[in-house]
C-alpha positions in Angstrom: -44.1 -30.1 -71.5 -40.4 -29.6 -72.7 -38.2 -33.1 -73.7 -35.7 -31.9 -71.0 -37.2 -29.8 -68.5 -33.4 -28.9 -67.1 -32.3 -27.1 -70.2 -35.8 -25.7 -70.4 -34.7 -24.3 -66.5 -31.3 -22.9 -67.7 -32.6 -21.6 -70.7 -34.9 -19.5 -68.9 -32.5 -19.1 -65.6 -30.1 -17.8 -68.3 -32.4 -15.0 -69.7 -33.5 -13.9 -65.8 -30.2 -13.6 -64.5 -29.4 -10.6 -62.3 -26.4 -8.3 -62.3 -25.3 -9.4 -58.9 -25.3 -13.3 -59.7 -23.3 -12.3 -62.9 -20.8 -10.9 -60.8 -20.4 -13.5 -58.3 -20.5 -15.8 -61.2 -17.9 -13.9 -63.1 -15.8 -13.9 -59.8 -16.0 -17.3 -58.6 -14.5 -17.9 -62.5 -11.5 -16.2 -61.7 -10.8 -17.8 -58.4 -10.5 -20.8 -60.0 -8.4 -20.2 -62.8 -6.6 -18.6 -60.2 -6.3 -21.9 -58.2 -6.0 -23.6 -60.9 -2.6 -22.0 -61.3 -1.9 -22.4 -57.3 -2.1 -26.2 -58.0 -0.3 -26.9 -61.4 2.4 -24.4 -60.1 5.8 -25.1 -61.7 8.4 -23.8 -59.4 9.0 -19.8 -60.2 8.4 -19.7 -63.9 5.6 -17.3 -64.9 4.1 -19.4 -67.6 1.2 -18.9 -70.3 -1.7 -20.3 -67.4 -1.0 -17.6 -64.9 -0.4 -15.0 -67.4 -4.0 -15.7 -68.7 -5.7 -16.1 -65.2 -4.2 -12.7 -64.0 -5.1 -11.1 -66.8 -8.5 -12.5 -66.9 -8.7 -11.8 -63.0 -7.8 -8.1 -63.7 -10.1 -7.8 -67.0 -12.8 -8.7 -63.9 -11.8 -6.2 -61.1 -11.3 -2.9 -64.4 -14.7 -3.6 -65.3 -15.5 -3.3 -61.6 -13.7 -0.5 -61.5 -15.0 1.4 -64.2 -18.4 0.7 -63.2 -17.9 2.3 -59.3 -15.9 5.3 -60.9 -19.4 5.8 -63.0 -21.4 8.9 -61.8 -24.5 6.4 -62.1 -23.8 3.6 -59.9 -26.3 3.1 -57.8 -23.7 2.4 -54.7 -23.5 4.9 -51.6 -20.2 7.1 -52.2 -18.4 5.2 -48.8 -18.7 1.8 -50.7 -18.0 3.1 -53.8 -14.4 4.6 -52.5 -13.6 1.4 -50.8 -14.5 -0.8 -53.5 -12.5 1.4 -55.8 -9.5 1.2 -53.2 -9.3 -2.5 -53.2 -9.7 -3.0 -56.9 -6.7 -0.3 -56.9 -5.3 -3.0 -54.2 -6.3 -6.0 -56.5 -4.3 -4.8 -59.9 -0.7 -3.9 -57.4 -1.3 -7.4 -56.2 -1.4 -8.3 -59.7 1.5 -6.6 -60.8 3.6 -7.7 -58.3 2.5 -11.4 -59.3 3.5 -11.1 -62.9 6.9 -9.0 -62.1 7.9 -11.7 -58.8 5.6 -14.9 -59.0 4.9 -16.8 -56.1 2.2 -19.5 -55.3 1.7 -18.2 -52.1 0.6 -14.4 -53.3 -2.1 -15.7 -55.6 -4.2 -16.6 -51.8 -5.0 -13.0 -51.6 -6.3 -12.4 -55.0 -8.4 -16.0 -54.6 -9.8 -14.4 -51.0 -10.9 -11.7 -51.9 -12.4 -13.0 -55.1 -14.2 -15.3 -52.9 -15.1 -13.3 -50.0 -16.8 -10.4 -52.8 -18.7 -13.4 -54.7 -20.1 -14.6 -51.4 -21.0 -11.5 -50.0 -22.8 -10.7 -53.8 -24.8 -14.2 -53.5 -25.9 -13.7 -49.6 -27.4 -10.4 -50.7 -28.8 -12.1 -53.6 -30.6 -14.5 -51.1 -31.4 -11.5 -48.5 -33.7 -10.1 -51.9 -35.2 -13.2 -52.6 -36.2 -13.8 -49.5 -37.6 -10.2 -48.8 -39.3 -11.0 -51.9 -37.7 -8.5 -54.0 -35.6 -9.0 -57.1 -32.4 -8.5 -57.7 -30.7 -5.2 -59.5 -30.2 -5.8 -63.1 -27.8 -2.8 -63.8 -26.0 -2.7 -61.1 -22.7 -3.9 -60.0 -21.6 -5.0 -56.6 
């Protein structure tokens, strides 16, 4: 039996990790640097912080992005284009934070953030309990 049988767990958690928990994972991440910036806001300066959780947030949705574009995604065509529209929706948002910053407009970003990771983790849960595993390629 391993010394710590909790880093034994992660270890092996880590290597069996599916594409859909990754995603949540990568944007639940974002939400909070996101918040973090939401909290330690400093009046309407657009400071180092936000610069970095924007542009670490958008990093997140081109990936996305690129990934429904691809001829192989494994998404029907109907979610595809509406995925693709609110990542298109997701960088304005962006934009307009960087160009006119205000605490108040990074809620939408956060929410939507949120609402996609939850939405990835139920259908994580629907598969395991279905018994069937997770898609490893696949995004969203």
């Amino acid at each position: 039996m391993p010394k710590n049988p909790l880093k034994a767990y992660e270890k092996v958690r880590k290597q069996t990790i599916s594409g859909r928990e990754i995603e949540a994972s990568v944007l639940e991440r974002a939400s909070i640097r996101l918040r973090r910036c939401q909290e330690n806001w400093k009046g309407l300066k657009f400071d180092r912080d936000l610069d970095e959780a924007l542009r670490f947030n958008q990093r997140v949705w081109d990936i996305f992005h690129s990934d429904w574009q691809s001829p192989r995604s494994a998404l029907p065509a109907e979610i595809r284009r509406d995925l693709i529209s609110l990542s298109i929706f997701v960088r304005k948002k962006t934009l307009d934070i960087m160009a006119y910053p205000e605490v108040r407009k990074l809620d939408i970003l956060i929410n939507i953030n949120e609402n996609l990771a939850k939405g990835l983790r139920s259908g994580i849960e629907n598969q395991e309990g279905a018994g069937m595993e997770g898609p490893s390629e696949e995004t969203v």
